[in-house]
TORVEXDREN-504245 format. One record per residue (C-alpha): residue number from 1; y, x, z. Coordinates in nm, 2 decimals. Layout:
BEGIN
<pt resi="NUM" c2="Y" c1="X" c3="Z"/>
...
***
This chain:
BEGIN
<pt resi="1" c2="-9.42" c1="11.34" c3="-6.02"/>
<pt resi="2" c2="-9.44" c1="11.03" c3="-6.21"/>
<pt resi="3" c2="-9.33" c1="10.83" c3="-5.92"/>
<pt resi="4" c2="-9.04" c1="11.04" c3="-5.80"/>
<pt resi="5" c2="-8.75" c1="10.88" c3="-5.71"/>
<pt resi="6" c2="-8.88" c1="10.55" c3="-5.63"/>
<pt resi="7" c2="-8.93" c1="10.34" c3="-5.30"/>
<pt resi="8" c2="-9.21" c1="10.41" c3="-5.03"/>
<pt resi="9" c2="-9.34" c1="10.08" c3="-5.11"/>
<pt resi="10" c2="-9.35" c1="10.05" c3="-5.46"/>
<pt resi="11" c2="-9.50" c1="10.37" c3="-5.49"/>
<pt resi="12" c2="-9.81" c1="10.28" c3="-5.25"/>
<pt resi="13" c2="-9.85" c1="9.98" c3="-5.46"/>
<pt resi="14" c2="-9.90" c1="10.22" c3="-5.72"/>
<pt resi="15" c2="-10.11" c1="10.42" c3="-5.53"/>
<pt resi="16" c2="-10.34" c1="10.20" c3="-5.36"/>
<pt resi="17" c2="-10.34" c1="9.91" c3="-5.62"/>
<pt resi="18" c2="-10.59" c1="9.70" c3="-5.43"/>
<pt resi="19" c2="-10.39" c1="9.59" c3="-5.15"/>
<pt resi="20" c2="-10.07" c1="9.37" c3="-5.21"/>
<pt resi="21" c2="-9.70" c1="9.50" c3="-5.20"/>
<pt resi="22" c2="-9.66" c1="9.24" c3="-4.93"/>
<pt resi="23" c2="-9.96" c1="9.38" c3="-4.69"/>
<pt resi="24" c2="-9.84" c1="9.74" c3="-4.73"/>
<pt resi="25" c2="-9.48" c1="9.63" c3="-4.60"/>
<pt resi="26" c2="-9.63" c1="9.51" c3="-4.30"/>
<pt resi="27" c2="-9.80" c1="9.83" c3="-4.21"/>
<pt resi="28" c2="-9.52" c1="10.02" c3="-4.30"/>
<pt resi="29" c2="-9.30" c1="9.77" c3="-4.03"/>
<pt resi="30" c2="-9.55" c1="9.81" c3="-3.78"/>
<pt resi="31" c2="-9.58" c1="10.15" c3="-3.79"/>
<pt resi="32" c2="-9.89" c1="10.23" c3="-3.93"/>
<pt resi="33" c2="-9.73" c1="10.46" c3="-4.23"/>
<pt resi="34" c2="-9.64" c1="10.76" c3="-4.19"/>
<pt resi="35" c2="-9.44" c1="10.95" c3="-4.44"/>
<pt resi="36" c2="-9.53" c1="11.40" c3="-4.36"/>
<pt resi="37" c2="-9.63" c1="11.25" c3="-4.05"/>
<pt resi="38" c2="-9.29" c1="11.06" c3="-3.96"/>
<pt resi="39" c2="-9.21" c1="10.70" c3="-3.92"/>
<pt resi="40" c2="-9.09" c1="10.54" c3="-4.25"/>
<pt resi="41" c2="-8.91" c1="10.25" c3="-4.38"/>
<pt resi="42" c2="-9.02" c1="10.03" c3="-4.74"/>
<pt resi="43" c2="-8.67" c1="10.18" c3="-4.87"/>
<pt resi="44" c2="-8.72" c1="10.49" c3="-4.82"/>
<pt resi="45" c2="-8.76" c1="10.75" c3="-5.12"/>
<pt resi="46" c2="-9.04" c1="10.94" c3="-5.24"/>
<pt resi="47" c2="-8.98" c1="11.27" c3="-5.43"/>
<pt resi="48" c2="-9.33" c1="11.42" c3="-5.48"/>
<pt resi="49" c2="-9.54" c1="11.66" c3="-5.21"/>
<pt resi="50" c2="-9.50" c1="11.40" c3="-4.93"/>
<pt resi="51" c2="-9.80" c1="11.33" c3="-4.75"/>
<pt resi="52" c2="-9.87" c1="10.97" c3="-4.66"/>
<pt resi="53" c2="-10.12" c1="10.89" c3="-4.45"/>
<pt resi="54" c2="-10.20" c1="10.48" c3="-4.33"/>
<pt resi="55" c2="-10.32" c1="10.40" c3="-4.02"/>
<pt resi="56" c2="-10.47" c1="10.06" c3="-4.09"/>
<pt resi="57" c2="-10.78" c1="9.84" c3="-4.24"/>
<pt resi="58" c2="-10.77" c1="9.50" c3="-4.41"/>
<pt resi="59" c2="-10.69" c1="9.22" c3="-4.12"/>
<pt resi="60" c2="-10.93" c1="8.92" c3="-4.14"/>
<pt resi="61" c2="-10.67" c1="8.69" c3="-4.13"/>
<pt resi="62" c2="-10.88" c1="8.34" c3="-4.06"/>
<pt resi="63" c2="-11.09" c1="8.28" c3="-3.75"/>
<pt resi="64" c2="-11.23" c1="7.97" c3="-3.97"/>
<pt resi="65" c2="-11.57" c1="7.87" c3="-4.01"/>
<pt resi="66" c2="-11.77" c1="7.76" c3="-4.31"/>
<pt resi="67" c2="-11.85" c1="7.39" c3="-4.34"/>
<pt resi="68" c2="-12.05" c1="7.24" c3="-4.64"/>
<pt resi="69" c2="-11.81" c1="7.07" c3="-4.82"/>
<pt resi="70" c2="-11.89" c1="6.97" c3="-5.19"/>
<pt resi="71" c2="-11.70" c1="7.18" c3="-5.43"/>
<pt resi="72" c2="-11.60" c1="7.13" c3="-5.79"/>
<pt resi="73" c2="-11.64" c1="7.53" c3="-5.94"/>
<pt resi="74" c2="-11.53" c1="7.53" c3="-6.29"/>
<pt resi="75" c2="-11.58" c1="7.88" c3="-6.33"/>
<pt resi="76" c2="-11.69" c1="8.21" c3="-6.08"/>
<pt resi="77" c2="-11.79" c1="8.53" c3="-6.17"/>
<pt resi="78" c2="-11.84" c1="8.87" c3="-5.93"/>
<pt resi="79" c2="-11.44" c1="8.85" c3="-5.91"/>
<pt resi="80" c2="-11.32" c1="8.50" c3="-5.87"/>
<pt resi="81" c2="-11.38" c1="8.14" c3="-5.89"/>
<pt resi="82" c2="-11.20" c1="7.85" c3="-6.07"/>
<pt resi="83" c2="-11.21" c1="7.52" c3="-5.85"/>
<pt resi="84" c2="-11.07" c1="7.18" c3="-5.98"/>
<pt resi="85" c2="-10.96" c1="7.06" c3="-5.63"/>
<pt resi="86" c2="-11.00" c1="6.69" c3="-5.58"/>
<pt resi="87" c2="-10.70" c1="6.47" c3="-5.39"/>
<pt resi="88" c2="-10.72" c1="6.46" c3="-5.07"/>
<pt resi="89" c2="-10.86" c1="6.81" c3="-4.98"/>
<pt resi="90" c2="-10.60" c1="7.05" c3="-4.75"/>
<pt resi="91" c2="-10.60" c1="7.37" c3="-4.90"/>
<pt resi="92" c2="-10.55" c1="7.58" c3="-4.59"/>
<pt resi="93" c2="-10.64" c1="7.50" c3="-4.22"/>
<pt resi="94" c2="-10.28" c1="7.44" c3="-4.06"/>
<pt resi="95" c2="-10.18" c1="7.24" c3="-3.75"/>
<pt resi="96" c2="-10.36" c1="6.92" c3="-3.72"/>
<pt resi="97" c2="-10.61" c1="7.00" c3="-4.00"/>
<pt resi="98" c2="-10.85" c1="7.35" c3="-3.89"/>
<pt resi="99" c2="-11.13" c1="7.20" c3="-4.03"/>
<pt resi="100" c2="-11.27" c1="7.03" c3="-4.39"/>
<pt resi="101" c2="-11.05" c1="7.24" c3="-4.59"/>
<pt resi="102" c2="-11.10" c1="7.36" c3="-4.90"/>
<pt resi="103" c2="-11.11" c1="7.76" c3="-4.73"/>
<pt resi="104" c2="-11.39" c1="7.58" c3="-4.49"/>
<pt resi="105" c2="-11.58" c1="7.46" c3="-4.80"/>
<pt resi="106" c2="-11.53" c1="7.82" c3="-4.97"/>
<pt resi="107" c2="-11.66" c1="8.01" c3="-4.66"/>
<pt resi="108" c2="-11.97" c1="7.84" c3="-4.73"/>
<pt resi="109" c2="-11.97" c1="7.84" c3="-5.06"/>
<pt resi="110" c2="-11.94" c1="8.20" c3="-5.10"/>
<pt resi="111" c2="-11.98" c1="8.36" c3="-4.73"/>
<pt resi="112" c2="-11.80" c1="8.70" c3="-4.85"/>
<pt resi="113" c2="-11.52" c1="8.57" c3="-4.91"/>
<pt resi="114" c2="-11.46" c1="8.61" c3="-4.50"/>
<pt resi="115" c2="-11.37" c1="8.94" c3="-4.58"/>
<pt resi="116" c2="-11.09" c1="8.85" c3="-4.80"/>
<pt resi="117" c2="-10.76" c1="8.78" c3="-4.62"/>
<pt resi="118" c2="-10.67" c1="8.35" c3="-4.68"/>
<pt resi="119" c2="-11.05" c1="8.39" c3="-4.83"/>
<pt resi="120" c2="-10.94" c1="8.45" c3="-5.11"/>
<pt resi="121" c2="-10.70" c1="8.17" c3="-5.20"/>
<pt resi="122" c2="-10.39" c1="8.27" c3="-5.35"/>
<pt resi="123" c2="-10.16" c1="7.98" c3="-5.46"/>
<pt resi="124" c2="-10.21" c1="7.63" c3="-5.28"/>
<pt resi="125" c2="-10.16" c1="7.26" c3="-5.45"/>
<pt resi="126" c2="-10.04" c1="7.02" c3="-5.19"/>
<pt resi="127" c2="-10.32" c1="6.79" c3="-5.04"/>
<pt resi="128" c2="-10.29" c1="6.50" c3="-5.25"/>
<pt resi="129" c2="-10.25" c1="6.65" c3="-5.58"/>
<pt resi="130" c2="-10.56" c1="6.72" c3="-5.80"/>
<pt resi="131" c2="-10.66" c1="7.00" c3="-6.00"/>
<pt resi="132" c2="-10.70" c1="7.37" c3="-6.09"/>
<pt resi="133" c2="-10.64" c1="7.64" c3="-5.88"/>
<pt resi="134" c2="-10.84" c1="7.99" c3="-5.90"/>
<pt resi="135" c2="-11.00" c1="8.22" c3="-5.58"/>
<pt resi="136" c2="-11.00" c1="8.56" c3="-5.56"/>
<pt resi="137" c2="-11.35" c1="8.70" c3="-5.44"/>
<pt resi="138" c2="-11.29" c1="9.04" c3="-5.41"/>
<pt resi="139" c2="-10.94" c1="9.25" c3="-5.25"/>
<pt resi="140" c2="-10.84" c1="9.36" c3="-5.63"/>
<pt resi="141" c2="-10.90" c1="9.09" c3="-5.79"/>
<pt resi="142" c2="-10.67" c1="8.87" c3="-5.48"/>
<pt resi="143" c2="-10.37" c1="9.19" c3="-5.59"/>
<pt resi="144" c2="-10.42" c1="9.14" c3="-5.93"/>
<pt resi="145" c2="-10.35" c1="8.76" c3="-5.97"/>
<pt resi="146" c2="-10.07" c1="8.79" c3="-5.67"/>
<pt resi="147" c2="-9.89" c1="9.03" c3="-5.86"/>
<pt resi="148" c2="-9.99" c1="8.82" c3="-6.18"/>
<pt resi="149" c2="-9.82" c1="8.49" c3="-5.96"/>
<pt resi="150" c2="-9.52" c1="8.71" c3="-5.85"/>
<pt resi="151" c2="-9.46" c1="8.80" c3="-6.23"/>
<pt resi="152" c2="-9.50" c1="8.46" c3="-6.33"/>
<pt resi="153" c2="-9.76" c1="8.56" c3="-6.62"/>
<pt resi="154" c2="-9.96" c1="8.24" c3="-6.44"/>
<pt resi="155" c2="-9.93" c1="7.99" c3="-6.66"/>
<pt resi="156" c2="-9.98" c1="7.64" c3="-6.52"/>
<pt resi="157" c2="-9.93" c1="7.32" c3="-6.66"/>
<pt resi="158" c2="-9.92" c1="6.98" c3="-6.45"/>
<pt resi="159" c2="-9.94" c1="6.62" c3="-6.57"/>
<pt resi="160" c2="-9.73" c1="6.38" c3="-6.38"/>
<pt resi="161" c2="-9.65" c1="6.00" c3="-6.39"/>
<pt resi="162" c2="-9.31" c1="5.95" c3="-6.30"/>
<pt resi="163" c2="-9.06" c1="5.65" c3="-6.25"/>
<pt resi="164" c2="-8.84" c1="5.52" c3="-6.50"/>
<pt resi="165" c2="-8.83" c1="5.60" c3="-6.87"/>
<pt resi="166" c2="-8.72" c1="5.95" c3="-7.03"/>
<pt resi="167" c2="-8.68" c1="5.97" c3="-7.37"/>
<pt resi="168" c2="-8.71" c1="6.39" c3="-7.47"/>
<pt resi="169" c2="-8.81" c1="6.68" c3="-7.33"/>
<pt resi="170" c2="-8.61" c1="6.91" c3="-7.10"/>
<pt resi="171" c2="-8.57" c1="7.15" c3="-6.82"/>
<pt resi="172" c2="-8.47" c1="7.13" c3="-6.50"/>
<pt resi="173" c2="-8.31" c1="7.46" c3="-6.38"/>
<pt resi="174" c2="-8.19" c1="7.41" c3="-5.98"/>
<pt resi="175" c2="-8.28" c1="7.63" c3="-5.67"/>
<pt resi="176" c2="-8.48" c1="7.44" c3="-5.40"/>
<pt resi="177" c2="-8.49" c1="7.54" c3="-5.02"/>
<pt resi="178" c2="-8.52" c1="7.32" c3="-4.70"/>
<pt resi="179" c2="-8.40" c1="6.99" c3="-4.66"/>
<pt resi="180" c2="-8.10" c1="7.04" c3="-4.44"/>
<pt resi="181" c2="-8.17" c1="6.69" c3="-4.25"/>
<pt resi="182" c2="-8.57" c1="6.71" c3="-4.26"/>
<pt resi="183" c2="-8.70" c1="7.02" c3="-4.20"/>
<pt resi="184" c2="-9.05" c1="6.94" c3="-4.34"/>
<pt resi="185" c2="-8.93" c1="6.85" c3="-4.69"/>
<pt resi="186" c2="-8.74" c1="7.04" c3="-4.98"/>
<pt resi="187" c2="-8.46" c1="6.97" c3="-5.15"/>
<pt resi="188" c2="-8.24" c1="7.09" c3="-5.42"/>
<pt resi="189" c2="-7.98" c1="7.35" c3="-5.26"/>
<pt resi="190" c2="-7.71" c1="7.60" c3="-5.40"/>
<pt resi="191" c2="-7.85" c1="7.86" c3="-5.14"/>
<pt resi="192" c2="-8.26" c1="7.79" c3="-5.21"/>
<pt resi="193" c2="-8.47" c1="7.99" c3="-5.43"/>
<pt resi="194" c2="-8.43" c1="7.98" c3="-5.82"/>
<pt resi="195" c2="-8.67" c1="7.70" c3="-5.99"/>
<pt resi="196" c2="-8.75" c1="7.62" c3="-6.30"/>
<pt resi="197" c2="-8.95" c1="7.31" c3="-6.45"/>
<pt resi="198" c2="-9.02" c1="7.26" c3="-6.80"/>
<pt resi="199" c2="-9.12" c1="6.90" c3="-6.89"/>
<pt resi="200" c2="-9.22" c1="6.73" c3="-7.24"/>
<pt resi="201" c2="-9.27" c1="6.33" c3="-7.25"/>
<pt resi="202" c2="-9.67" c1="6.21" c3="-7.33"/>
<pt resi="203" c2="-9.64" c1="5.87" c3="-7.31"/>
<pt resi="204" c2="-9.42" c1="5.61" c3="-7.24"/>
<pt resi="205" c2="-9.49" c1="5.25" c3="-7.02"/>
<pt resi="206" c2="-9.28" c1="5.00" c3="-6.94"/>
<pt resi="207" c2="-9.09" c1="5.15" c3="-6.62"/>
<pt resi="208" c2="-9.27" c1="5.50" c3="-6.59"/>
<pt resi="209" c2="-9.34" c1="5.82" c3="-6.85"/>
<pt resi="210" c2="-9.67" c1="6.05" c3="-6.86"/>
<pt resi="211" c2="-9.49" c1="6.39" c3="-6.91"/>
<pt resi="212" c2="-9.64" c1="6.74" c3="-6.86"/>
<pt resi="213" c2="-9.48" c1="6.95" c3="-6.68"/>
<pt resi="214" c2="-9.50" c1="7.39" c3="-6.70"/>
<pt resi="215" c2="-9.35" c1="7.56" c3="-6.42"/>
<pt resi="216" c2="-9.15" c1="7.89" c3="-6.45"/>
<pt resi="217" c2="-9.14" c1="7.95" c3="-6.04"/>
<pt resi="218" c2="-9.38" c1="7.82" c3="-5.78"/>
<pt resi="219" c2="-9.19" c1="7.67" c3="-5.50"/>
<pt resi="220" c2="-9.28" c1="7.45" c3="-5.23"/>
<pt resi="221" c2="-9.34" c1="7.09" c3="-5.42"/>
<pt resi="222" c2="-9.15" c1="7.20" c3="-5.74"/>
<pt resi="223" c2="-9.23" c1="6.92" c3="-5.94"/>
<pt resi="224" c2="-9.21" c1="6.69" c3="-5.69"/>
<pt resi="225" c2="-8.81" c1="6.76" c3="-5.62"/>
<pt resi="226" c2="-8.72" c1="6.82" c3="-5.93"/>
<pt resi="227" c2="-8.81" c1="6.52" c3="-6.10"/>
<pt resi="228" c2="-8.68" c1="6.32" c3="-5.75"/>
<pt resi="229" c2="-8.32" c1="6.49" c3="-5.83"/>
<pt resi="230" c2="-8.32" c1="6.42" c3="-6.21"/>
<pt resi="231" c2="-8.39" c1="6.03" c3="-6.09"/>
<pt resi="232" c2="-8.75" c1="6.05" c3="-6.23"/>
<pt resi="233" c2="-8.94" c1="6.05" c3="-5.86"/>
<pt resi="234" c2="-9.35" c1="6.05" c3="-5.90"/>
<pt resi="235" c2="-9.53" c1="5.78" c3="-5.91"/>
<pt resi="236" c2="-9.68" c1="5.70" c3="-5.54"/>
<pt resi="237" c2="-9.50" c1="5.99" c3="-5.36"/>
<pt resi="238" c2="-9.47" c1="5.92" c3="-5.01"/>
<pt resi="239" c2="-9.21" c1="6.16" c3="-4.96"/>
<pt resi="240" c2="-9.01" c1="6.17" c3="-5.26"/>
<pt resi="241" c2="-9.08" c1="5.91" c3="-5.45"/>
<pt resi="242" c2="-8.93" c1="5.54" c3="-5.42"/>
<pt resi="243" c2="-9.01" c1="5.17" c3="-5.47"/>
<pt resi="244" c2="-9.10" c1="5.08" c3="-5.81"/>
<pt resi="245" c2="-8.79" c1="4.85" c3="-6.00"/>
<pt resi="246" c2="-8.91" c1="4.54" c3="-6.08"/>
<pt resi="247" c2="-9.15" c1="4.48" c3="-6.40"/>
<pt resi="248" c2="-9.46" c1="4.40" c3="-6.58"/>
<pt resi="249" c2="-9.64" c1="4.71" c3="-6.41"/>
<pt resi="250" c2="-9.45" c1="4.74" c3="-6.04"/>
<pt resi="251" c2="-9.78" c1="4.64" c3="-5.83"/>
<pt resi="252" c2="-9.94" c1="4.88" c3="-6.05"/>
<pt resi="253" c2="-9.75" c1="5.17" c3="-5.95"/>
<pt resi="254" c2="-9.70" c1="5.01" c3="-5.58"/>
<pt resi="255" c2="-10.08" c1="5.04" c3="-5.53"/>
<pt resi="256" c2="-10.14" c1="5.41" c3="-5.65"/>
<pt resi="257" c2="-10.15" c1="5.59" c3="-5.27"/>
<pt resi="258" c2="-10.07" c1="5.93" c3="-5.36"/>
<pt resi="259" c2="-9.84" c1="6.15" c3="-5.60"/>
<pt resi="260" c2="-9.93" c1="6.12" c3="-5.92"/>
<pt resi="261" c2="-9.97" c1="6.45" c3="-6.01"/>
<pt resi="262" c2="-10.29" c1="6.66" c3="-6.16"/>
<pt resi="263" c2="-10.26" c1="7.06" c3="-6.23"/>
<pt resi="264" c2="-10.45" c1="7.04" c3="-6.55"/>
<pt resi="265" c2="-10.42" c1="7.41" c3="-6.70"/>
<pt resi="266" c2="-10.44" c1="7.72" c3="-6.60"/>
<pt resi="267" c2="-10.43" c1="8.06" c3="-6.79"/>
<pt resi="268" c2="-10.39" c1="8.42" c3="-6.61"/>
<pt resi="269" c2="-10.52" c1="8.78" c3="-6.68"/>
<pt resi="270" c2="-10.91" c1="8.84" c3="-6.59"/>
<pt resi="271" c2="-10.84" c1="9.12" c3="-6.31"/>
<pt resi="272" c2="-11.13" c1="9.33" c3="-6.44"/>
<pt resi="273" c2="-11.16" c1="9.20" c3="-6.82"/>
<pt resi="274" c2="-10.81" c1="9.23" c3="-6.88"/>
<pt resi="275" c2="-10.85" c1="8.97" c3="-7.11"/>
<pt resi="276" c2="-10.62" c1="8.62" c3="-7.09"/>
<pt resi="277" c2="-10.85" c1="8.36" c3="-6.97"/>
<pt resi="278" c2="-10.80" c1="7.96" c3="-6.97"/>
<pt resi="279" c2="-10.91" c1="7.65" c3="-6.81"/>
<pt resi="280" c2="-10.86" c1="7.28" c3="-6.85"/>
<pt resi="281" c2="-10.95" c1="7.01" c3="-6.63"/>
<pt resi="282" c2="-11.04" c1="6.63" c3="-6.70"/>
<pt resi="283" c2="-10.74" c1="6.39" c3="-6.55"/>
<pt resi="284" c2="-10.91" c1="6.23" c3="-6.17"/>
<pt resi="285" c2="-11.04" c1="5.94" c3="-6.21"/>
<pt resi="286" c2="-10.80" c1="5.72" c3="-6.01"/>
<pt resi="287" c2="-10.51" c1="5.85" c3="-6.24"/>
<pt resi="288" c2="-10.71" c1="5.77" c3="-6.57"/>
<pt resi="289" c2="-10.78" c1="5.39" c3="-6.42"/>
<pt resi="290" c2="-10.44" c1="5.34" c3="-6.36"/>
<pt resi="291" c2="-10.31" c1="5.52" c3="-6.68"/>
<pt resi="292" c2="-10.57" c1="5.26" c3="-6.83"/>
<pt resi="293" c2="-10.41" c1="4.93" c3="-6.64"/>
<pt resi="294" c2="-10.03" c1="5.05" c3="-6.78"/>
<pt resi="295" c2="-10.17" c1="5.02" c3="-7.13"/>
***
C-alpha cells in the first residue's frame, strides 16, 4: 500500500482529496472516523487493509444571507471567481458586521456558493485594503487553493506606501503573534509564527516610498507589522501606522483615511486546468490621486 506507514490524516487527505486536511481532523476529533470500526486519533498509523468508514457530511458553516452588493469579478469560471475587493468591504461577517460583506454580496452573486463552507472564500484582506483575492465555487476547487495557500505556491504581491524613505530592497524575516498588551493587534514576537516579507522600492517622495511588497507566509496583517517594526509604518494606518514627520507632503499623507495598501497580483494553480494562472489589478482610485498629489 502506497500509503503505508503514514498518519490517519494524511492518508484521508489522500484519499478523499476534496475535503481539506483541516475538516477531516475535526471529524476525526469528534468522533466521526472510525478506523476497522474503532475510535481513532489524526496520529495514528495506517498500514494497508484498515477499513475506514466517516460518519459525516459537509457543515454549512454560514447562516448568512445574500444581499445585492455590487461586486468587482475579474475572472469566474465553473470553479472559482477572481474579485478585486474594493476598501472598505469586510470580508467575513464577524461581531458587529453580519451583514454587507463581501460573503453577503457573493451569496447573491452566485447562490451555490451556500453550499461551500465560508462560501467559498479562502484567504481574507483586511477591510480597508483593496484588491485581489480569489473564491472557490466548488468543494475541490476551495481544497485545491487551501492546500495551494498552506504550500505557499500563492503568489501575491501587494503595493504599499509607507513612511519615511528606504533606499534598496530587502526582507523582513521575524515571527508575528498577538500583541501581548492589545489583544486585537499583532506584533512581532520570538514565540509567533514564522513570517516573511519581501519588499523592492518603486518610487521614492519626499518623506514616504511606493514599494511592493511579496509575501512568503500569510499572517494576520503581515505587511502591516512588518514594515511598523522596520520603522517604515503605512501610510494612513490607524493601527500601526504614525503621524507623518514634518514636510512638503505631511497633510498629504495626514488626509489619506486608510492603510495604504492594494493586493495587486495574484498567481496560483487552476484547480482543474492545472495550469498557473495570473491576475493583475489597477491601483484604487484614491491611492492613484494621492500617488498623483506626492508628484
Amino acid at each position: 500500500m502506497q500509503l503505508a506507514g503514514t498518519r490517519l490524516d494524511q492518508a484521508l487527505a489522500k484519499l478523499a482529496p476534496e475535503f481539506s486536511r483541516s475538516r477531516l481532523q475535526s471529524w476525526i476529533a469528534d468522533d466521526k472516523v472510525r478506523l476497522d470500526g474503532k475510535a481513532c486519533i489524526a496520529r495514528q498509523k495506517v498500514w494497508g487493509g484498515e477499513s475506514i468508514e466517516i460518519e459525516a457530511t459537509p457543515v454549512i458553516e454560514t447562516p448568512d444571507l445574500p444581499e445585492e452588493i455590487p461586486l468587482h469579478v475579474v475572472f469566474e469560471d465553473d470553479s472559482l471567481i477572481v474579485i478585486d475587493k474594493p476598501a472598505g468591504l469586510v470580508v467575513h461577517p464577524g461581531s458587529g458586521n453580519r451583514e454587507g460583506t463581501l460573503l453577503n454580496a457573493l451569496l447573491h452573486h452566485a447562490p451555490m456558493l451556500s453550499s461551500i463552507p465560508r462560501a467559498g472564500i479562502v484567504h481574507r484582506l483586511d477591510k480597508e485594503t483593496s484588491g485581489l483575492m480569489v473564491v472557490a465555487k466548488t468543494l475541490p476547487a476551495q481544497t485545491s487553493l487551501v492546500r495551494q495557500l498552506q504550500d505557499r505556491s500563492v503568489k501575491r504581491l501587494y503595493v504599499a506606501l509607507v513612511h519615511g524613505i528606504i533606499e534598496r530592497d530587502g526582507t523582513v524575516d521575524a515571527p508575528i503573534g498577538r500583541h501581548p498588551a492589545h489583544r486585537t493587534k499583532m506584533a512581532v514576537a520570538r514565540n509567533g509564527k514564522s513570517a516573511r516579507t519581501h519588499y523592492h522600492v518603486l518610487k521614492t517622495f519626499a518623506a514616504c516610498t511606493l514599494i511592493e511588497c511579496a509575501l512568503e507566509s500569510g499572517r494576520t496583517h503581515q505587511i502591516r507589522v512588518h514594515m511598523q517594526h522596520i520603522g517604515h509604518p503605512l501610510a494612513g494606518d490607524p493601527v500601526y501606522g504614525k503621524k507623518p514627520l514634518p514636510s512638503v507632503n505631511a497633510s498629504l499623507l495626514s488626509t489619506f483615511r486608510r492603510q495604504a495598501l492594494h493586493a495587486r497580483k495574484l498567481s496560483f494553480v487552476h484547480p482543474e486546468s492545472g495550469k498557473c494562472v495570473e491576475f493583475e489589478s489597477n491601483l484604487p482610485e484614491d491611492l492613484e490621486r494621492l500617488l498623483e498629489k506626492l508628484s
